[in-house]
C-alpha positions as CSV (number, residue, x, y, z in Angstrom):
1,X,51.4,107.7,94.5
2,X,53.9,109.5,92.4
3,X,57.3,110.2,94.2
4,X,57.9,114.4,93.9
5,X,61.4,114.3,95.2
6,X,62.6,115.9,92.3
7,X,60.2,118.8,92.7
8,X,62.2,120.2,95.3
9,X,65.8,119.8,94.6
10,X,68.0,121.5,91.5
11,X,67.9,118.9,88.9
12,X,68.4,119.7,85.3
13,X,65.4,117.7,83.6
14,X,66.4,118.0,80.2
15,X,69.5,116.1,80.6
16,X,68.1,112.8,81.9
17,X,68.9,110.7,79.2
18,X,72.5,111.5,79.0
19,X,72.1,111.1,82.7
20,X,71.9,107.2,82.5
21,X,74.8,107.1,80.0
22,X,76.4,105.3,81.8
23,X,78.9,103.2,79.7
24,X,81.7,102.8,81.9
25,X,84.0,101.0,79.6
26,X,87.9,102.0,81.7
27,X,89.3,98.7,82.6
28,X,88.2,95.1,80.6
29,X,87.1,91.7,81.9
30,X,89.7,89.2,81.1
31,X,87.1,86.6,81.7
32,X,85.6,84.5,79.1
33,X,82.4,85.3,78.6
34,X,80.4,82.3,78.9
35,X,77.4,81.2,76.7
36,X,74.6,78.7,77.6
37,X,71.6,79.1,76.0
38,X,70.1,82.0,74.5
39,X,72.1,83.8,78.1
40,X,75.7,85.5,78.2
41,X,77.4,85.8,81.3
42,X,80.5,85.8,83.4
43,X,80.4,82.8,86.5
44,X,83.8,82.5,89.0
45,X,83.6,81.4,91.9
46,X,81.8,79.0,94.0
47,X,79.5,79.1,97.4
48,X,76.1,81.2,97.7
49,X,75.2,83.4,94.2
50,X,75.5,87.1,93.8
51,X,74.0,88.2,90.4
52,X,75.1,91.5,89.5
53,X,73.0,93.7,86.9
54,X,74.4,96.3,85.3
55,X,72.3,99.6,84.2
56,X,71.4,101.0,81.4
57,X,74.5,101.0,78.9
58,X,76.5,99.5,81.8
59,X,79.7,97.0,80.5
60,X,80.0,93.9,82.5
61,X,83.7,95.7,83.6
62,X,81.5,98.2,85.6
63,X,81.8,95.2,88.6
64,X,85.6,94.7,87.9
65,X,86.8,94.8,91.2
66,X,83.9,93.4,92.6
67,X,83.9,90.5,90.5
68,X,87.5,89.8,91.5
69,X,87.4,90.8,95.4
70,X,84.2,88.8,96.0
71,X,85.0,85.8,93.4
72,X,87.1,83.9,96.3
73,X,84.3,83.2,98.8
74,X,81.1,83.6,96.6
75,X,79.9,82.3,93.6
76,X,79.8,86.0,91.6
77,X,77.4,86.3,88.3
78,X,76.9,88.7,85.5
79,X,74.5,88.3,82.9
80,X,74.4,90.8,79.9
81,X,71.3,92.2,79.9
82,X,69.4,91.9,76.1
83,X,69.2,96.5,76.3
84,X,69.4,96.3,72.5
85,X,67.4,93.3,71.3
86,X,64.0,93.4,72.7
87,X,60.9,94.1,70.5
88,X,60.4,98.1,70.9
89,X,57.1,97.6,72.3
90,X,58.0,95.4,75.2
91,X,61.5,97.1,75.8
92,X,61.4,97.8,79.7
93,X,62.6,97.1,83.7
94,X,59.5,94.4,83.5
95,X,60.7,92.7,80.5
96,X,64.9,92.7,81.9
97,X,63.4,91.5,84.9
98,X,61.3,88.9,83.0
99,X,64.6,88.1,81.3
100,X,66.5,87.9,84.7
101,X,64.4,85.4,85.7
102,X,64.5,83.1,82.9
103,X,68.6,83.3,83.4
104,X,68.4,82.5,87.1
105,X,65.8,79.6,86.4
106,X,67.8,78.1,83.7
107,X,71.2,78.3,85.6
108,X,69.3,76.7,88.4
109,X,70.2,79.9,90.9
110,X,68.7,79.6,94.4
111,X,68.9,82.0,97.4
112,X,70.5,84.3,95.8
113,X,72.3,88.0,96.2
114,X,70.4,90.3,93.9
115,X,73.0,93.6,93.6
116,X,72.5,96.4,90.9
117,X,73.6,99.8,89.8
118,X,71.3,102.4,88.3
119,X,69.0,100.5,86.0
120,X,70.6,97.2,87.1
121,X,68.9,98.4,90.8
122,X,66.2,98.6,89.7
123,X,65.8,95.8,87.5
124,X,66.4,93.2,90.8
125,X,63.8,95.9,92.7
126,X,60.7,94.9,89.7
127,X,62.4,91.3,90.1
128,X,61.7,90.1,93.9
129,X,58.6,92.4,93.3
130,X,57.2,89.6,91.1
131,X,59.1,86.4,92.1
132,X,60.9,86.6,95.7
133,X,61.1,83.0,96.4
134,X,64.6,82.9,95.3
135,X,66.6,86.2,96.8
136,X,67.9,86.1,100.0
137,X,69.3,89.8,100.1
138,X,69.9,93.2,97.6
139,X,72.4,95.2,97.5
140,X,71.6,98.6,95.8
141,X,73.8,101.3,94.5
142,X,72.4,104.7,92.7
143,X,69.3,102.8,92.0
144,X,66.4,103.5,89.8
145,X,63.1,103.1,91.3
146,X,62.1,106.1,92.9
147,X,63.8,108.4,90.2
148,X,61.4,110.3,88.3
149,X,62.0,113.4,86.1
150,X,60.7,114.7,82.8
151,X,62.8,114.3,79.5
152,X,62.1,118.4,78.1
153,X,63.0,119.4,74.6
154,X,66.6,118.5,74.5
155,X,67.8,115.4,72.9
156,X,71.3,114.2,72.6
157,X,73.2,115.5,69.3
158,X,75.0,113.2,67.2
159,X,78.0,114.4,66.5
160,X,78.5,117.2,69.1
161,X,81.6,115.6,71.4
162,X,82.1,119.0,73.8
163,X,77.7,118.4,74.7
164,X,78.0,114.5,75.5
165,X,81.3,115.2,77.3
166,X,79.9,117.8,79.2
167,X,76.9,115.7,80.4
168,X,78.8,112.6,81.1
169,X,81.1,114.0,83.3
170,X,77.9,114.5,85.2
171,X,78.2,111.0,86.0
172,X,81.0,110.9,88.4
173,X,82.7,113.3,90.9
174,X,85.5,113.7,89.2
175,X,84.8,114.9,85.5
176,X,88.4,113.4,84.3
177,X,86.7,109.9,84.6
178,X,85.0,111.1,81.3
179,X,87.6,110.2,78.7
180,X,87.9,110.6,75.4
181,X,87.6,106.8,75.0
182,X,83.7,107.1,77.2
183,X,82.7,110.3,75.3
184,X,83.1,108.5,71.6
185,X,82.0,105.4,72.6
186,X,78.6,107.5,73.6
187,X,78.9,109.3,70.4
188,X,78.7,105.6,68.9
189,X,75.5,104.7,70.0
190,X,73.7,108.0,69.9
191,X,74.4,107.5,65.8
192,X,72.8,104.0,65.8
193,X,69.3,105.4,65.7
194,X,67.8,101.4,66.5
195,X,69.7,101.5,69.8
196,X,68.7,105.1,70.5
197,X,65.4,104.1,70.3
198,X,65.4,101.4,72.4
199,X,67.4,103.3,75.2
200,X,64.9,106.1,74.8
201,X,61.9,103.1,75.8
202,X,63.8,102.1,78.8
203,X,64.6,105.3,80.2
204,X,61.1,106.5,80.0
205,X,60.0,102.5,81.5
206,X,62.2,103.7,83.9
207,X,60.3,106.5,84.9
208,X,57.2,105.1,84.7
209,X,57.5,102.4,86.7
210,X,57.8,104.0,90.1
211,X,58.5,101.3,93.3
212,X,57.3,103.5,96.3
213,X,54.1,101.5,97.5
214,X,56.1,97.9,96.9
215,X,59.4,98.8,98.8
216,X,57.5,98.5,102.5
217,X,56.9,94.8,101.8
218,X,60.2,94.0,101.0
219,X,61.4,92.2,104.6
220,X,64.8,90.8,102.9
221,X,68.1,92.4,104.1
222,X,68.7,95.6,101.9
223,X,72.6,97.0,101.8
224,X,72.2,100.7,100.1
225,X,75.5,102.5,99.2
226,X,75.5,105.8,97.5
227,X,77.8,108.6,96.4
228,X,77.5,111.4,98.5
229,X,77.5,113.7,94.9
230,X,75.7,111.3,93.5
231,X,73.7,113.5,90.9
232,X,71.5,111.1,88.5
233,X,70.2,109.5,91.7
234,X,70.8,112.2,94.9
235,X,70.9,111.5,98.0
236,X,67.6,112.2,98.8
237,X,66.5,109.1,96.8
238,X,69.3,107.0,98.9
239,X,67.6,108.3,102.4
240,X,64.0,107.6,100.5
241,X,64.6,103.6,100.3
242,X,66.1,103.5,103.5
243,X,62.8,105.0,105.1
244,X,60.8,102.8,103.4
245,X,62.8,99.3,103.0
246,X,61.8,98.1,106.5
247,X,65.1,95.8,107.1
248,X,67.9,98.7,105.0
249,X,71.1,99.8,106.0
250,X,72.6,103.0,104.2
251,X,76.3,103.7,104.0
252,X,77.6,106.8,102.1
253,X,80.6,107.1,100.0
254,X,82.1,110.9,99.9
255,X,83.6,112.5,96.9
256,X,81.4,109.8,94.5
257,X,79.0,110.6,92.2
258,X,76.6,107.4,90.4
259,X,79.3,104.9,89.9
260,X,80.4,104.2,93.8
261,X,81.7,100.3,93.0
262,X,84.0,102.0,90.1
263,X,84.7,104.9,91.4
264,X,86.0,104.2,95.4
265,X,86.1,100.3,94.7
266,X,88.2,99.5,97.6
267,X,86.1,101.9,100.1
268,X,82.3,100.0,98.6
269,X,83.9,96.6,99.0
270,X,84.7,97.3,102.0
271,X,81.8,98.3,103.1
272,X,79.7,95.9,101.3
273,X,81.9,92.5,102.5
274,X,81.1,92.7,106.6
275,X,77.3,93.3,105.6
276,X,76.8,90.2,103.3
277,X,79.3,87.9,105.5
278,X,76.9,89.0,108.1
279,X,73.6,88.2,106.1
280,X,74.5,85.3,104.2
281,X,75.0,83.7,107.7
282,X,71.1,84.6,109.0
């Protein structure tokens, strides 16, 4: 069944790529970035594992505060997700999810927190679709999943700074989180046509891959917390995985667009931290 929701609400189809723009890039990881393997990732911490996925063109400094509020009781985990350097024809959420299991088996992860933003949502939703054994609970924040909208004509212009500024600042609530520094490092990437294409195949994976008839048999405790203004993922999606995650709770953030954990970081960890103290212990 495909999900309609954006059939009945004003959405502005032709600008869904610059939608999921999200970069993100205000405030750095001083962490070392560690390496094992063919994987990337940040690890501080120690106790039970949260992996945190980013979406698409997230920075591992999207989870900033995160990382460093939850990095005193929990063993807190960001792998960078290969966006760029998978084979054209199997860049998608099944093959980052693939990929997000062969981290988690290597590092030898068990019973794990599975939170993502945007892309990163739905990355751990395609994830415990195919190989739950080892999540213990989710945490979703302007998810992918349910989202489904229609690309038009309208493709982002190289070069034109005023277009990609406007449609970034789409992003957030407040449009001054679009900085110069966000808009040209958009600008970037839209000139690398490789990368372009490859974000082009995952958006439309995105899309395509809709979660509606797998969410009722997820039983795992689900924490949902959205941005009241959220606009690449409304609320309407938010209250959609609530009805049909059978064990969800949904908490809103006000003034927030798609971005909650960067945007109101203090307000989503606390929200977030009394709902995993309380399901880690089940």
């Amino acid at each position: 069944m495909t999900h309609t929701l954006f059939n009945t609400i004003p959405f502005e189809p032709n600008s869904l790529l610059l939608y999921l723009f999200i970069i993100l890039t205000q405030g750095r990881m001083d962490y070392e970035i560690k390496e094992d393997g063919k994987f990337k990732y940040l690890e501080e911490g120690e106790g039970e594992v949260i992996v945190l996925l980013h979406g698409l063109f997230g920075a591992l400094s999207n989870f900033k505060d995160l990382f460093e509020h939850f990095k005193g009781k929990y063993k807190v985990v960001i792998p960078m997700l290969p966006l760029y350097d998978m084979p054209v024809a199997t860049t998608g959420v099944k093959s980052l999810a693939k990929f997000v299991k062969k981290f988690i088996d290597h590092r030898g992860y068990d019973n794990i927190t599975l939170l993502g933003n945007s892309l990163g949502g739905h990355v751990s939703l395609v994830y415990y679709a195919n190989w739950p054994e080892k999540v213990h609970s989710m945490v979703l924040t302007g998810s992918s999943g349910l989202y489904e909208n229609a690309f038009g004509n309208q493709y982002p212009r190289k070069g034109d700074k005023e277009y990609i500024r406007e449609k970034t600042a789409k992003t957030f609530y407040d449009p001054e989180l679009a900085t110069d520094e966000l808009v040209d490092e958009v600008l970037g990437i839209i000139g690398e046509r490789s990368k372009l294409i490859k974000i082009l195949a995952l958006a439309k994976s995105a899309i395509r891959h809709n979660m509606e008839k797998d969410l009722p048999n997820f039983k795992i405790p689900v924490c949902l917390i959205w941005g009241k203004q959220d606009i690449v993922t409304p609320p309407e999606v938010a209250k959609d995985f609530h009805r049909l995650m059978p064990n969800s709770v949904l908490h809103w953030i006000d003034k927030c667009g798609h971005a909650a954990m960067m945007e109101h970081p203090i307000e989503f960890n606390n929200l977030l931290e009394p709902w995993l103290d309380k399901a880690r212990k089940k």
